[in-house]
C-alpha positions as CSV (number, residue, x, y, z in Angstrom):
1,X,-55.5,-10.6,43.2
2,X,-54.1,-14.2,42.5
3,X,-52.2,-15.0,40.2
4,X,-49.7,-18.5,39.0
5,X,-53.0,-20.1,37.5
6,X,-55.2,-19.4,40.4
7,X,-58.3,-17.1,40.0
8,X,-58.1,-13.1,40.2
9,X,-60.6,-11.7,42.7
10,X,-61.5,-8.0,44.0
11,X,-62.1,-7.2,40.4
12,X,-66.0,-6.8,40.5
13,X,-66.4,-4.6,43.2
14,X,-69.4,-2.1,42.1
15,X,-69.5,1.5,43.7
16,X,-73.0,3.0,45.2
17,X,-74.9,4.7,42.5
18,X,-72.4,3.0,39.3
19,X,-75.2,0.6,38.0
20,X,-78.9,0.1,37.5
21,X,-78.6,-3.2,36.3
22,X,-76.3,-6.4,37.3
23,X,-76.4,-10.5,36.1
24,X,-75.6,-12.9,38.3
25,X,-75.4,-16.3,36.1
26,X,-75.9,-19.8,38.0
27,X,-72.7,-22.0,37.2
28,X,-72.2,-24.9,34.7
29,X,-72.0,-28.7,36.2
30,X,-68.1,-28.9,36.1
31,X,-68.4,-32.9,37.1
32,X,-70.2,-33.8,34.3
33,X,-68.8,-36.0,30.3
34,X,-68.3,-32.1,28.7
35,X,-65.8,-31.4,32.1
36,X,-64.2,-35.1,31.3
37,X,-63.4,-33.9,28.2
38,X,-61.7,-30.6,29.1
39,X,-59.8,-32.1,32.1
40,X,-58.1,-34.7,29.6
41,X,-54.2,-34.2,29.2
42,X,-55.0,-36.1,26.0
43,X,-57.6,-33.0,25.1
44,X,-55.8,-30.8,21.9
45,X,-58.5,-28.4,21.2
46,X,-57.8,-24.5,21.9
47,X,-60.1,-24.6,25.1
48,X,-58.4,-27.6,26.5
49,X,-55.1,-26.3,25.7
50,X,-55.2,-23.0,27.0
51,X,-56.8,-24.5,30.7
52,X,-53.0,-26.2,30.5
53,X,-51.2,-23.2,29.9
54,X,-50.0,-19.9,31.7
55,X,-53.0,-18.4,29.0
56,X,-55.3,-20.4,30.5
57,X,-59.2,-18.9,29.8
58,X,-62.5,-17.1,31.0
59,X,-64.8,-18.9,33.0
60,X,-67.1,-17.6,31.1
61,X,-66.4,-19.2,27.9
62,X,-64.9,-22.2,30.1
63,X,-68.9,-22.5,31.8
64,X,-70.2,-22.0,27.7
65,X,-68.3,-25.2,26.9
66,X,-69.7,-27.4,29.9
67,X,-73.5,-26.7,29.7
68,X,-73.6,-25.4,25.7
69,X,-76.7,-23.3,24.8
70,X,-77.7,-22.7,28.6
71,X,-75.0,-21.2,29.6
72,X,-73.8,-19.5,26.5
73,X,-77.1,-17.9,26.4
74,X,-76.7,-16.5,29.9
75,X,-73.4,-15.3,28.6
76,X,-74.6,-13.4,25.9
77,X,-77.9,-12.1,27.2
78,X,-76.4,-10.6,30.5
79,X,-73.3,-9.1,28.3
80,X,-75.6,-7.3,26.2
81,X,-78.0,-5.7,28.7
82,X,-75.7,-5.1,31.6
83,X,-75.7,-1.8,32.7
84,X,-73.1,-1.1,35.2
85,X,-70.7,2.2,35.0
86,X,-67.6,2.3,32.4
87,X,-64.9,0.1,33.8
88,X,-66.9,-2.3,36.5
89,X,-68.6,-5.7,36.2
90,X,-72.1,-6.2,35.5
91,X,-71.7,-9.8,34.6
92,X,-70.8,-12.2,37.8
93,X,-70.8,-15.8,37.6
94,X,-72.0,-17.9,40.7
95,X,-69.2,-20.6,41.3
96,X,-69.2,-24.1,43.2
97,X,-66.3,-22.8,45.7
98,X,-65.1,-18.9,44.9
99,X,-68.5,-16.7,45.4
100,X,-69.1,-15.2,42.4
101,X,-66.0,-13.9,40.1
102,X,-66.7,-12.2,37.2
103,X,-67.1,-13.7,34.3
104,X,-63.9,-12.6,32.5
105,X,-62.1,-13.8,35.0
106,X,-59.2,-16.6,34.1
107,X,-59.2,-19.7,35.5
108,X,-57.1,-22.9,35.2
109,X,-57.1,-27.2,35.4
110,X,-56.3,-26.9,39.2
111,X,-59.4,-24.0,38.9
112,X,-61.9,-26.6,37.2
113,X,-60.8,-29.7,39.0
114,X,-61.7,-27.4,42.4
115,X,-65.2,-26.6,40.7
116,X,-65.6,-30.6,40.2
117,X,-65.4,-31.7,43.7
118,X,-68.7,-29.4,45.0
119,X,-71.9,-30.5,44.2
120,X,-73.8,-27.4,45.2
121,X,-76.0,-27.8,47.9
122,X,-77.7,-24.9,49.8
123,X,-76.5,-26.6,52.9
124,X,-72.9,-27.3,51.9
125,X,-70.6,-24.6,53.7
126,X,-68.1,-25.2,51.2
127,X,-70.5,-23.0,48.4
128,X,-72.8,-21.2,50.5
129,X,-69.5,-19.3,52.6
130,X,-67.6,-17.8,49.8
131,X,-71.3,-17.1,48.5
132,X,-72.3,-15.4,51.6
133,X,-69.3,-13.6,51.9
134,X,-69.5,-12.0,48.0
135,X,-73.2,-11.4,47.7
136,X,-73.0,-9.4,51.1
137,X,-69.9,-7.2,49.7
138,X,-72.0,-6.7,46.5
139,X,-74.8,-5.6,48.5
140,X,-73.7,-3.1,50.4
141,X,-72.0,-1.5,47.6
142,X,-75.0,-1.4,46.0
143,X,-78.2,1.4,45.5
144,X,-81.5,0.7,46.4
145,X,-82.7,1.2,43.1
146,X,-80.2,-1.4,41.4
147,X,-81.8,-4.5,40.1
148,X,-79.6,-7.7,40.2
149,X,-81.3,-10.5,37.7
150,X,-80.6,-14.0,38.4
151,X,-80.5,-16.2,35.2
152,X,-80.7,-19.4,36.8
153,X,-83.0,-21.6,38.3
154,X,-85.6,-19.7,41.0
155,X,-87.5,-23.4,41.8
156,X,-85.3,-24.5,44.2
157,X,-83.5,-22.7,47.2
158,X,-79.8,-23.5,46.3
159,X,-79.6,-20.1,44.5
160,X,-81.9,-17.8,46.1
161,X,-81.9,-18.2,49.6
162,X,-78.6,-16.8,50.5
163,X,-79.2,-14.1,47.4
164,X,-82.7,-13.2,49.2
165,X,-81.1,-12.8,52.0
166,X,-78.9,-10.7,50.7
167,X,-80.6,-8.3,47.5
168,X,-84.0,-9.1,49.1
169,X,-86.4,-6.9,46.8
170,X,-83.3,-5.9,44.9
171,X,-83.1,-9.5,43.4
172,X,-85.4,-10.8,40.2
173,X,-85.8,-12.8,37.4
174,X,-87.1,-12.7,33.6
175,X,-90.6,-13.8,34.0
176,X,-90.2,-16.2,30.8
177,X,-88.2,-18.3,32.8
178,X,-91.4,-20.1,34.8
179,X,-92.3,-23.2,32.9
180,X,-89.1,-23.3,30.9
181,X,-86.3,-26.1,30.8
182,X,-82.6,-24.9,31.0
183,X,-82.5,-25.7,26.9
184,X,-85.5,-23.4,26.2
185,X,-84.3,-21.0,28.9
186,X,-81.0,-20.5,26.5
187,X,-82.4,-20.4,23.4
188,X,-84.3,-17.6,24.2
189,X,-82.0,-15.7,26.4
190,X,-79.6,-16.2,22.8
191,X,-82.1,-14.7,20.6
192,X,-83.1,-12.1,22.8
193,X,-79.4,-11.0,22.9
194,X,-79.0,-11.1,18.9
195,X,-82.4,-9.3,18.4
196,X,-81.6,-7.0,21.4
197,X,-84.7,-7.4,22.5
198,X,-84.8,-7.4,26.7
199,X,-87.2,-9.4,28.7
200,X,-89.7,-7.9,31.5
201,X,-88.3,-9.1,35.3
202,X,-90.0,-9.9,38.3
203,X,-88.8,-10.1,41.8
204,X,-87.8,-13.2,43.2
205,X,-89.4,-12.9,46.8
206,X,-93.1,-14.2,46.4
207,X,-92.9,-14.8,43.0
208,X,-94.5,-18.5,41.5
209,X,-91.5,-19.7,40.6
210,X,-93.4,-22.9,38.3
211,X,-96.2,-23.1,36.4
212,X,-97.0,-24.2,33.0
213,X,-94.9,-24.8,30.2
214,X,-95.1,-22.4,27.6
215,X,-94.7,-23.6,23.7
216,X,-91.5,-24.4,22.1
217,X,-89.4,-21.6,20.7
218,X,-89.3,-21.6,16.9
219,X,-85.8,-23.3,15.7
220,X,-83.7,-20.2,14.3
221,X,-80.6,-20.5,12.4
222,X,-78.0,-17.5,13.0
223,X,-76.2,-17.1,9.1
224,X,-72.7,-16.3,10.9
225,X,-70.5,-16.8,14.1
226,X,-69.7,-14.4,16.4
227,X,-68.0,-14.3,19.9
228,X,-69.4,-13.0,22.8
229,X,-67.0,-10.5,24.8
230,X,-65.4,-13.8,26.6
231,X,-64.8,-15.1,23.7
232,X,-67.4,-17.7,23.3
233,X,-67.7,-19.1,19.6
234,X,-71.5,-19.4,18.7
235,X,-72.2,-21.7,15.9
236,X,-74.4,-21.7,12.9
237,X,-77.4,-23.9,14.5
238,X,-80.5,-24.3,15.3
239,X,-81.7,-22.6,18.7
240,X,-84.5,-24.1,20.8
């Protein structure tokens, strides 16, 4: 456990036979205008402020507020259909330089600023180590029969490989993913979360991972706001 604004890990360890379902959510692009914004000492809203002080906030809702509807998406999808046992993580966040951490977990500025400096790269031993390191803790902890669902992208090896190598059949995906943009991708994860409505998965290994693109989602206005459980405000707006 770290503390002093640094991030608390060991918290997501999951005990053989405690889940049949975990999410492991590819990260939000922490070098990006959004992660200018939030870095900004001259940045006064509540997000901003907390990353400054000793409250500081999830990465969850911290990874919401860099990507938008993606991420939030993720968030709320995984949240909802998570299955683990009472009192362990069934939501863990892929990061740039920590492994995974789950997604409740606090971070800071210093946190973020780390994030920024790591453009992930499969071959860059800065991600891939801590990476490594967590997803073979988390799979030998885990049951044969325990799925773990990547939401994130399957096209390229920066995700998977090291996960493969790791959950092998164990690892899959919701099949609505192929063909889908990260905007469409979160629109529907967000509306399959609201409607509770859970998607059919596949497994990753020698899956087509591309194909055609399927047609748009129909806009859909949610009538109120509600926060997800890391307290991730989602607006009355149109969903893609």
């Amino acid at each position: 456990m770290r503390i002093s604004g640094k991030i608390c890990e060991g918290n997501w360890s999951v005990e053989k036979n405690d889940c049949s379902r975990i999410f492991l959510l590819s990260p939000a692009y922490a070098g990006g205008l959004r992660a200018q914004m939030i870095l900004s000492e001259c940045a006064q809203f509540d997000l901003a402020r907390r990353l400054r002080s000793r409250e500081r906030a999830t990465i969850g809702e911290v990874f919401a507020f860099l990507s938008g509807l993606y991420f939030r998406g993720k968030l709320a999808y995984a949240n909802t259909f998570a299955q683990p046992r009472a009192g362990v993580c069934g939501v863990l966040v892929i990061t740039p330089t920590r492994g995974l951490l789950d997604a409740r977990t606090k971070i800071s500025l210093t946190d973020l600023r780390e994030f920024a400096e790591v453009d992930i790269q499969e071959d860059d031993p800065r991600y891939r180590k801590p990476l490594a390191r967590d997803a073979r803790k988390l799979a030998r902890n885990l049951t044969q029969a325990c799925e773990v669902i990547l939401l994130g992208s399957v096209a390229t090896g920066k995700y998977i490989d090291v996960l493969l190598e790791n959950f092998q059949h164990r690892l899959r995906f919701p099949a609505d993913f192929v063909g889908r943009g990260d905007m469409s991708r979160g629109g529907l994860l967000l509306r399959c979360a609201v409607d509770e409505t859970e998607l059919a998965y596949i497994s990753v290994a020698g899956a087509i991972r591309s194909g055609k693109r399927p047609p748009k989602l129909e806009p859909r206005r949610y009538n109120q706001p509600s926060r997800d459980e890391s307290g991730v405000r989602n607006e009355n707006r149109a969903v893609g």
